[in-house]
C-alpha positions in Angstrom: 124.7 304.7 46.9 126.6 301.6 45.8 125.4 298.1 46.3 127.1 294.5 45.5 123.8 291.9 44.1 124.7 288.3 43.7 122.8 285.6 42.2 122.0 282.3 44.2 119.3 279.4 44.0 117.1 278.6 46.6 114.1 276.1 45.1 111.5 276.7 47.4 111.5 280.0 47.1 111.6 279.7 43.6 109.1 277.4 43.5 106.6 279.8 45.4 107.5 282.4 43.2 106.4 280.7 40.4 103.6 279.6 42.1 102.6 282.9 43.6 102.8 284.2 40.2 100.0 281.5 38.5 97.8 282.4 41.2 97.7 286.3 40.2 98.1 286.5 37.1 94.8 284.2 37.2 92.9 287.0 39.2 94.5 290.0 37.5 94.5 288.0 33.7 97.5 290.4 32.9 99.1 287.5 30.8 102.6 288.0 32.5 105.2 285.7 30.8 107.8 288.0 30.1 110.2 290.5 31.9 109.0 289.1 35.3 110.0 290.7 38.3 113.4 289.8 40.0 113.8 288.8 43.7 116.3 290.6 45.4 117.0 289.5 48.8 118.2 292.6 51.2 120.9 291.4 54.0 120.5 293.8 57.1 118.6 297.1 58.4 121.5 299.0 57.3 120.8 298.3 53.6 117.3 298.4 53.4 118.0 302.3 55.2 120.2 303.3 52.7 118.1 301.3 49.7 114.8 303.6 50.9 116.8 306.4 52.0 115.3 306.8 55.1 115.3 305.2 58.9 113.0 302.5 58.2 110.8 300.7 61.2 111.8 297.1 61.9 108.7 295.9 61.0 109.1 296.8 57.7 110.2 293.6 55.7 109.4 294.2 52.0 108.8 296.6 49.5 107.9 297.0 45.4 110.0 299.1 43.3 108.8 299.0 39.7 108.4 295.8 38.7 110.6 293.8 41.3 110.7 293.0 44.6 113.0 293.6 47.6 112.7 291.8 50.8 114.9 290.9 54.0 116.7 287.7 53.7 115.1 285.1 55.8 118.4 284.2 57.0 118.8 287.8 59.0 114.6 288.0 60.2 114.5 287.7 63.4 117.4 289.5 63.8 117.2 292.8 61.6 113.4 293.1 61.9 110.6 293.1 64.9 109.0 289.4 63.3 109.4 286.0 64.1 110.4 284.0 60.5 108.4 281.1 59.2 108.8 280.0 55.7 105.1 279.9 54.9 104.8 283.5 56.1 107.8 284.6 54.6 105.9 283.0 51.0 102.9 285.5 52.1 105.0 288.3 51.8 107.0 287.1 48.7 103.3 286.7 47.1 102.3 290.3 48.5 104.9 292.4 47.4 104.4 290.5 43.7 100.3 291.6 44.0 101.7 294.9 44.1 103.6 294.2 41.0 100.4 293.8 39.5 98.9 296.7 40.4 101.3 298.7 39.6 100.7 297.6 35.7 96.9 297.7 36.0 97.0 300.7 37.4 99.8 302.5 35.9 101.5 303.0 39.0 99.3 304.7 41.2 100.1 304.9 44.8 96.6 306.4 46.0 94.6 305.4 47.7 96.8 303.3 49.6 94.6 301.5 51.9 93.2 299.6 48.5 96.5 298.8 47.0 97.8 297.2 50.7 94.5 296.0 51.0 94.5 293.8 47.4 98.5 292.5 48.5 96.6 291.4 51.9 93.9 289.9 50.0 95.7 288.1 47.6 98.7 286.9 49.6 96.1 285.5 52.1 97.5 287.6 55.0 94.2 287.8 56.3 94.3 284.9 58.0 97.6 285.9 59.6 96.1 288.9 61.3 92.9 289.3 63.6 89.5 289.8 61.9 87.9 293.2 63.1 84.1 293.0 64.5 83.6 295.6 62.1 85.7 297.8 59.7 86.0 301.6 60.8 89.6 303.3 60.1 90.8 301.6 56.8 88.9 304.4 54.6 91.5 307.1 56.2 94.6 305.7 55.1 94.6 307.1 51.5 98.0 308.5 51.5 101.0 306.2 51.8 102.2 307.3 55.5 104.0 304.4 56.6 101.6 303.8 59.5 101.9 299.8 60.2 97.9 300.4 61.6 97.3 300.4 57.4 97.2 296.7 57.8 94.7 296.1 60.3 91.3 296.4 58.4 92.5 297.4 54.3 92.5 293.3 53.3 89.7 292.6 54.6 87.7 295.6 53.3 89.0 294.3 49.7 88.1 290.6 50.8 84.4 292.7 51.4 84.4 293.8 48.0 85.6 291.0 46.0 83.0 288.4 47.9 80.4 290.8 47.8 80.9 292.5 44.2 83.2 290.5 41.9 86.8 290.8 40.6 85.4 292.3 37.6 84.7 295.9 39.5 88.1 295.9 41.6 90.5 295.2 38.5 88.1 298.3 36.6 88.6 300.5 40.1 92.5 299.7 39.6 92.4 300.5 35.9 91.3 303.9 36.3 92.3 305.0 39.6 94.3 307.5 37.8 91.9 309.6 37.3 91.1 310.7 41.0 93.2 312.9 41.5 92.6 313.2 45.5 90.4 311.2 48.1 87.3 313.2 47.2 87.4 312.2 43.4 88.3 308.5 44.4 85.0 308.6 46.7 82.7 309.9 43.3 85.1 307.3 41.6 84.8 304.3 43.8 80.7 305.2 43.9 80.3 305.3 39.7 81.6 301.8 39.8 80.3 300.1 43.3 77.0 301.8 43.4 77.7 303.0 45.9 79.1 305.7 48.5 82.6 304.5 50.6 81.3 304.8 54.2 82.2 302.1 56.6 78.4 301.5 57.3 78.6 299.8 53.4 80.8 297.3 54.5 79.1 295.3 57.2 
């Protein structure tokens, strides 16, 4: 595939970039001055198809690839995707899809299990108050593989929001470090217990 990129300047999205950026870098403390990631604005559903190779759902808006960022251009939202634009949304996104920036250095790219990772972006970009709190949290735990199910979203920020009230930043950023090391959803659960304390069963997280 071929694409045409073009620079342009647009100062408040700059500006929450930068912003955006302060903010994680003070919850990850990765120290990330150099080689930052690079916005690139996507025009149409056409592009973002042949950019993921595949026929993508309209709801899907944004995405990480190595250390930058692609998302649709606000100017096409509402009419190459299945949400309504606002600008202070659109800055939730542009701060989500940079969380996963982060985690992707922490933890050496791993893209299991994938309700955490979502889950951290959620957390981070405050998306949680964008989306309707759960009584109580009781699918998130089965989304471990990346399956492009939009139902991912529903419970996986605020089951991190759980953990980071309840049991520190210190524990998640250690869980990211070495998630690695599972090598499937069994070895994440004996993983996830040998630094929580404890097992990963919904009835833990009310």
């Amino acid at each position: 595939m071929i694409f045409n990129i073009k620079s342009f300047n647009n100062k408040n999205l700059e500006k929450s970039f930068n912003n955006s950026m302060n903010e994680l870098d003070k919850f990850f403390k990765l120290g990330w001055n150099t080689n930052k990631p690079n916005i690139i604005l996507v025009e149409d559903r056409k592009t973002i198809d042949k950019l993921l190779q595949r026929k993508t759902q309209r709801w899907i808006v944004g995405w990480s690839r190595g250390n930058d960022i692609y998302l649709l251009n606000y100017k096409n939202y509402n009419k190459e995707s299945s949400n309504i634009y606002s600008e202070k949304e659109y800055f939730k996104l542009l701060k989500h899809e940079l969380a996963h920036c982060f985690s992707n250095i922490i933890s050496n790219y791993a893209s299991k299990p994938a309700w955490l990772l979502e889950g951290i972006s959620i957390y981070l970009s405050d998306q949680n108050k964008s989306r309707k709190r759960p009584k109580e949290l009781s699918n998130f735990i089965e989304f471990y593989e990346c399956n492009y199910d939009a139902n991912i979203y529903d419970e996986s920020g605020f089951a991190v929001e759980f953990l980071v009230k309840n049991h520190g930043i210190d524990k998640i950023i250690l869980l990211l470090k070495r998630l690695k090391e599972a090598k499937n959803k069994e070895e994440f659960k004996i993983l996830f217990r040998e630094i929580y304390g404890f097992k990963l069963i919904y009835d833990n997280f009310r």
